[in-house]
C-alpha positions, 0 to 999 in steps of 0.5 A: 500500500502507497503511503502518503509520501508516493503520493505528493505531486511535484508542486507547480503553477502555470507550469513553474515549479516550485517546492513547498514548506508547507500549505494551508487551505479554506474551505466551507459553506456560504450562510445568511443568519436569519434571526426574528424578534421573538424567536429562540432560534435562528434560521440559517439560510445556505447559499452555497458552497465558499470558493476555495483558497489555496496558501502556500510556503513555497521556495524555488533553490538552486544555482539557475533559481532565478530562472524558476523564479521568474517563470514563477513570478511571470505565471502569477501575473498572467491574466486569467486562470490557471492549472495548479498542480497541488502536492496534496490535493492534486491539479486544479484551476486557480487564480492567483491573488497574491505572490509575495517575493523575498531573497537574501544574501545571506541565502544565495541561491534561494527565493521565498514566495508567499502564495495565495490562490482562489479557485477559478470555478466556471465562468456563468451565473446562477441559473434558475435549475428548474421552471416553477411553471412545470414545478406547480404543474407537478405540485398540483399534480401531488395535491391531488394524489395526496388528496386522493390518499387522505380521503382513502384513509378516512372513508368507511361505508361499513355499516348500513345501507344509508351511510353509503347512499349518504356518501353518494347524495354528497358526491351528487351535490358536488357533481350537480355543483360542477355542472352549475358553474360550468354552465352558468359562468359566461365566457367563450368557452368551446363547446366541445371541450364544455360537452366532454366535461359534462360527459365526465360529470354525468359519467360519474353521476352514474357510478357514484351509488355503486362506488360509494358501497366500495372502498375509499380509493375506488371513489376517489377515483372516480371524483378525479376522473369527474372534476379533472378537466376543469383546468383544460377549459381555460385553453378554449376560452378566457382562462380568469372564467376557467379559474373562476370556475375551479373557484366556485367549485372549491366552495363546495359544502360551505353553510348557506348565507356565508360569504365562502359559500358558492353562489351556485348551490353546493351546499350540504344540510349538517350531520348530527353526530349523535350515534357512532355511525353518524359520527362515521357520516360526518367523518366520510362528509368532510374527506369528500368535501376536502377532496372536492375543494382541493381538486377543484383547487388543483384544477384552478392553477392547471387552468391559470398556468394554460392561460394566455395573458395579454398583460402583467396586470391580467397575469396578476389578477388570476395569480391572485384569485388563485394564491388567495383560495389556496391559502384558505384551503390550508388554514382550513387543513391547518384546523383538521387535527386529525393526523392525515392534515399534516399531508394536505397542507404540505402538499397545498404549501408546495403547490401555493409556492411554486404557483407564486413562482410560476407566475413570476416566471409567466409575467417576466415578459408581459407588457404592463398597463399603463394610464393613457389621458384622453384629450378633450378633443376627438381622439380616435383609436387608431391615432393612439395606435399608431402614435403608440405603437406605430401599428393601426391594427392595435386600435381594436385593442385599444377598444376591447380592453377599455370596452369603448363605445366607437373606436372613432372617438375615444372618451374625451378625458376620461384615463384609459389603460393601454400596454407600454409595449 
């Protein structure tokens, strides 16, 4: 067995050589230290790992050392990195930062350096690893499955022939929910993509009596399949009526007259839990009701990350729809106590993170709407066309977005919104 000496290498720099007394090196992380008024305990935020540095003793000796010396010195002034063969760590790509230099007549013969290098790493910036656009698609995609996995856990149609037939009744008024919205929110929805969802919704309508009598993964199953494609609506019309859609159903089986209730029906009359087998109803009542509203939850952000957006300000608005329903779904898994809650908001927290990322991701290259002034005179939309964007076919634009009466004769001064580019 090689011992440590066999395995020294002749030290050198840019290809000087040069002998080492001795060496020194740093290495470690890069932290931010976070610490909050009121809290114990910091949180330290890793950066990174810390460039390394390399210090060593070295000397160059013989009768030519003024030779070695020089090429040592011309190697350290060079611009740019360079390889260095370390006696103890072996080669790598470095910059010099400091050569410090000192002979003495007294030791002919003889040149001292002090040598300080830094690794030279690779010349790019920080680059975003991942798209949070297909980050949120896949979260969504684990809050269904954790979803789906909760309510697995929960359901139970053990015990007479009601309690399924109440589950069933549940998941009907959430079915008939679904169907309400989608029908009633106007927008250009296509009517095929409209007719295949119904499909779904009626499909499942149907098979909800017989899976409700089963175990909880078959139903769960079947509430996927029914509300997914919810969010593929938004690519065949406005995506804000898609979001609003998923929105309305996320509300299903809130009490009547409150705020969170949906204004198209999904609300369910409360279960006494006066007996064991009510107290099961109730249990299978709230994982449905969580299972509907955070797959409809899901949906939402699978139809605002479809959507086409003409401006950061449109982006902006569903961005927010959606990122404020998500956060009442996870205090609302926040005040479960039971244990499978904990998997929820996880899952809900994932996806509200990489939904806020994704649309900053979405937003980097969107115009933004800014304030025109209408002059007192007759102003038509095709001059603030051409004068803005020097393109007469963005005077319907211009119309559409600020619902002008006459593209001939803008309001006269009135504030409009217009895109800056």
């Amino acid at each position: 067995m090689a011992s440590w000496r066999d395995k020294l290498q002749a030290a050198s720099f840019r290809g000087a050589a040069f002998h080492v007394r001795g060496h020194r090196a740093r290495f470690g992380r890069r932290q931010v230290i976070h610490e909050y008024p009121m809290r114990e305990l910091p949180y330290v935020e890793d950066l990174g790992r810390k460039a390394r540095r390399f210090t060593f003793e070295a000397f160059v000796i013989g009768a030519d050392y003024m030779a070695a010396r020089d090429a040592l010195i011309a190697a350290c002034e060079t611009e740019g990195p360079g390889t260095l063969v370390h006696p103890y760590l072996g080669s790598m790509q470095v910059i010099n930062e400091e050569c410090g230099e000192e002979e003495r007549i007294d030791a002919g013969g003889y040149a001292r350096f002090s040598l300080r290098f830094l690794e030279a790493g690779e010349a790019r910036y920080p680059s975003q690893a991942k798209s949070y656009t297909s980050a949120a698609s896949a979260s969504s995609s684990s809050l269904q499955e954790s979803s789906a996995s909760v309510f697995s856990k929960i359901y139970s149609a053990v015990g007479p022939a009601w309690l399924s037939a109440a589950a069933s009744g549940d998941i009907q008024a959430a079915l008939s929910l679904a169907r309400a919205v989608v029908t009633a929110i106007p927008s250009p929805f296509d009517t095929e993509a409209v007719s295949e969802f119904l499909d779904k919704l009626d499909a499942a309508a149907s098979a909800a009596e017989t899976a409700a009598t089963g175990d909880g993964s078959t139903l769960a199953e079947l509430i996927i399949e029914a509300i997914s494609g919810l969010g593929s609506l938004a690519s065949s019309g406005q995506p804000d009526a898609a979001v609003q859609a998923a929105l309305e159903i996320t509300k299903f089986g809130e009490t009547a007259g409150t705020s969170e209730a949906s204004i198209y029906g999904g609300t369910l009359a409360a279960v006494p839990t006066t007996t064991a087998t009510r107290r099961v109803q109730a249990a299978n009542r709230s994982a449905t009701v969580a299972l509907v509203r955070e797959l409809a939850a899901s949906e939402g952000v699978n139809a605002a990350l479809a959507g086409e957006y003409a401006s950061y300000q449109e982006a902006a608005a569903v961005r927010d729809q959606v990122l404020e329903r998500l956060d009442d779904l996870m205090l609302s898994a926040g005040a479960d106590p039971s244990p499978s809650s904990d998997l929820r908001h996880t899952a809900l927290r994932t996806l509200y993170a990489d939904t806020r990322r994704a649309f900053v991701e979405l937003g980097a290259d969107l115009a933004r709407e800014v304030p025109l002034e209408v002059g007192s005179g007759i102003t038509p939309a095709l001059v603030v066309a051409y004068d803005r964007y020097a393109d007469l076919d963005r005077a319907a634009e211009i119309t559409a977005r600020n619902k002008v009466r006459h593209p001939g004769a803008l309001p006269p001064g009135e504030t409009l919104q217009v895109l800056n580019a």
